[in-house]
N, C-alpha and C positions, 0 to 999 in steps of 0.2 A: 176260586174253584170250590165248589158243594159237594160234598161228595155223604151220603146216605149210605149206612150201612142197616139192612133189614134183618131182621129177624135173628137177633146174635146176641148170646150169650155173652154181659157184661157179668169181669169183678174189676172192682175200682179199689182194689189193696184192701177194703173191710169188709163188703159186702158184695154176694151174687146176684145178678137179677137174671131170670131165665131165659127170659127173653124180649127182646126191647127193639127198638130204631135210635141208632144214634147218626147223629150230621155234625157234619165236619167242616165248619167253614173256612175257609185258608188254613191258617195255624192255630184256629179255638175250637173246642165243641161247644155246639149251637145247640140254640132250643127249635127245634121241626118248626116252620110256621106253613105257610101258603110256599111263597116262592119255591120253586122246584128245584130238584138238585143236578146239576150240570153230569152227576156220575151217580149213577146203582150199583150197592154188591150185594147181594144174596148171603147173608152169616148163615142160612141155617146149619147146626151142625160144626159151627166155629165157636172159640170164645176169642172177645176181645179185652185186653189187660194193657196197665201203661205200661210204658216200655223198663224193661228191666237196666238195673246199674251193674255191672260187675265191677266190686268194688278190690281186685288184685289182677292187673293183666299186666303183658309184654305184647305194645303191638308191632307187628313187621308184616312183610307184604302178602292184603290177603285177609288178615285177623279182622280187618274192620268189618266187611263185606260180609264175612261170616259170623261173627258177632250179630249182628241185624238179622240175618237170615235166624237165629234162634230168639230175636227177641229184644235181648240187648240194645238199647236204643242211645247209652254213653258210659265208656268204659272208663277204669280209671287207674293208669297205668303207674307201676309203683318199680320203677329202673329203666332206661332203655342209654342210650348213646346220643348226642345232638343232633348228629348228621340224620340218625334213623328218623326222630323227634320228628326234625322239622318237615322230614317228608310225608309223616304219617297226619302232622297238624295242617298242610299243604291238600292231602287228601279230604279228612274229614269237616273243613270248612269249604271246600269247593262243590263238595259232594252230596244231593242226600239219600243214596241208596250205600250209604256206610254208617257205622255209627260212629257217633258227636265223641271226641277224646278230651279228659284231663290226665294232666302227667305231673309227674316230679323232677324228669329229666334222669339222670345217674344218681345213684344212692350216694349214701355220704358213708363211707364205710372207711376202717383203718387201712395202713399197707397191709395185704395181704389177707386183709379179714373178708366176710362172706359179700357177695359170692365171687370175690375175683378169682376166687380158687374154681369155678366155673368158667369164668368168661377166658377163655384161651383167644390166643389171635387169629387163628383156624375157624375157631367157632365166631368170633367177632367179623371177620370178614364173611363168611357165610352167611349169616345177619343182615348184609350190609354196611357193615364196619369199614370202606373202604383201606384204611391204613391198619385195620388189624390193632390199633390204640384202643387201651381199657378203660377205665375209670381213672378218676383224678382222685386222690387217696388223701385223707383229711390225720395226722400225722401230728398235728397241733392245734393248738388256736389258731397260728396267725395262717395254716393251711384252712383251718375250718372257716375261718373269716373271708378268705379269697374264693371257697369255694361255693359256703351262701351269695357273692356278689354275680359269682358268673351262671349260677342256677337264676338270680332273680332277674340277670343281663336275657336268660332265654326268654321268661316271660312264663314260670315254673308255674301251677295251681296249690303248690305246698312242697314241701319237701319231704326225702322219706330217708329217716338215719338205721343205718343196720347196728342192732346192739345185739351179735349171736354168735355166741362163742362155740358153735358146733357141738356143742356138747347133745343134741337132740340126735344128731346123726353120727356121732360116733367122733369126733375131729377134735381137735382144741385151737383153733381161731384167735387171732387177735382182735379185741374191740375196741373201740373207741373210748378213751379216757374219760374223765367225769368233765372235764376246763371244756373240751371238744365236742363232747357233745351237747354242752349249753349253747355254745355257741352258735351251733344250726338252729337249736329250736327256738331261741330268742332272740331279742332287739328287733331290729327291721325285719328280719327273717320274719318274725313271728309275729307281725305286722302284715306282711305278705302273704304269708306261705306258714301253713303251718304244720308242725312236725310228723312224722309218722316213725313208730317203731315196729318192725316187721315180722319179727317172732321174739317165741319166748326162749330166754335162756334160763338157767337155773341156780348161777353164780351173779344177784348181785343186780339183773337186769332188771328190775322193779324200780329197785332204790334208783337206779339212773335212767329209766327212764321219766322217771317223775320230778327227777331235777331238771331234767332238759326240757322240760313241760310241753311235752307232747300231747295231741289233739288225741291223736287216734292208737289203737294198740291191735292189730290182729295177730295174735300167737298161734302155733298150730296147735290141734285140739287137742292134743296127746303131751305138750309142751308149758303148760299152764299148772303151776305148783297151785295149792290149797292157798296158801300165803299170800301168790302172787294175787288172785282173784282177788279177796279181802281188800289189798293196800291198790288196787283198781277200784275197787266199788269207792272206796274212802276220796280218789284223787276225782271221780269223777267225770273220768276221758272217754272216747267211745269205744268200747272192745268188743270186736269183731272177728268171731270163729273162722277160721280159713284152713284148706289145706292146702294152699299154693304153696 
C-alpha cells in the first residue's frame, strides 16, 4: 500500500518544513519516484509529526483507542494488574487503530506503601480487576526476589519500583528498604527489565534509588529537592518531569 500525503506541513522532532509530499510505503517513508500511489490525502492546512510516546500511563478499556486519536502512537504504562495487562497487550498487537503498549505490569511497592492506599477492591474491580486482588507487596528480599520472577514470567518491558513516602501529598507511606529494592533493580531483573522510580520523595529517596540503579527517574515537578537534581545529574539516569 502507497499512500501520498500532498501538500502538508512536516516537523520531524528538529525541524519544520512548510510544505512538502511525503509517501508511505507499507511501513517506511519513501522517496516519491514515478510509480503512483495506490492512496491520496490532501495535508493542506494539516501538520504531519511522528507519533508521540507518553511516557507515564494506566491503560484500561478505551485508553488505547484514545490515545491514537491525539497522536500517541505507544504508551508506556507504569502499574496496571495482569489480568487488565494481558487484555490490553491482546488489543494492541491485534490492532492498528490503537496504540502499540509497554508496561511494567504492577509496581513493586511495600505493604501498604503507594498507591495501594489507592487501589481499593471497589476501585480494582471497576478496572476490571475481576477478584477485586491488589498488588503483590514486596515485604523483603526473598518477596522482592518472587516478585521480579513472576513480573519477568508476564513478559514485563522493565519494571517500575515505588520509592514515595507520601510526604508530597501530605501522608507518611511505607517504603521499600534499601536489600529490597536492589533487588528489583538488579541481577536478571536488570538484565531484563530495567528499574523505574516514580516520584520524588524528600527522606532519603535519592540515596536509594541510586543504589537500586534505576534506569529512569520521573519525580513530580514540585517534588524534586535542589540535592536531589545534583546526585541525578552525577548518577547519570534518565529524569523525566511528570505530573501523573
Amino acid at each position: 500500500m502507497r499512500t501520498l500525503i500532498r501538500n502538508v506541513r512536516v516537523f520531524d522532532g528538529e525541524r519544520t518544513v512548510p510544505c512538502t509530499d511525503v509517501l508511505i510505503d507499507g511501513d517506511r517513508i519513501a522517496e516519491p519516484g514515478e510509480r503512483a500511489a495506490d492512496l491520496e490525502v490532501d495535508g493542506t492546512g494539516r501538520t504531519l509529526l511522528p507519533g508521540l510516546i507518553d511516557a507515564h500511563t494506566h491503560a484500561y478499556d478505551g485508553d488505547l483507542a484514545e490515545a491514537l486519536r491525539f497522536g500517541v502512537t505507544t504508551e508506556l504504562e507504569m502499574n496496571n494488574l495482569p489480568p487488565i495487562l494481558a487484555a490490553q497487550r491482546r488489543l494492541a498487537a491485534g490492532r492498528d487503530d490503537v496504540a502499540d503498549l509497554r508496561s511494567s505490569s504492577m509496581i513493586a511497592t511495600a505493604p501498604g506503601g503507594h498507591p495501594s492506599q489507592l487501589m481499593t477492591p471497589d476501585l480494582l474491580r471497576a478496572l476490571g480487576g475481576d477478584s477485586g486482588a491488589g498488588l503483590d507487596p514486596v515485604g523483603d528480599v526473598g518477596q522482592a526476589k518472587a516478585f521480579v520472577e513472576a513480573r519477568l514470567a508476564e513478559g514485563v518491558d522493565y519494571l517500575k519500583i515505588a520509592v514515595d513516602d507520601g510526604a508530597v501529598s501530605g501522608m507518611n507511606l511505607p517504603v521499600l528498604d534499601r536489600p529490597s529494592c536492589r533487588r528489583p533493580g538488579g541481577g536478571r531483573a536488570r538484565r531484563r527489565a530495567p528499574g523505574h522510580r516514580p516520584r520524588g520523595d524528600r527522606q532519603g529517596g535519592t540515596d536509594r534509588r541510586m543504589d537500586a540503579g534505576v534506569d529512569g527517574w520521573p519525580p513530580l515537578l514540585d517534588s524534586l529537592p535542589e540535592e536531589d537534581a545534583e546526585c541525578d545529574e552525577r548518577s547519570q539516569d534518565r529524569l523525566v518531569r511528570t505530573r501523573s
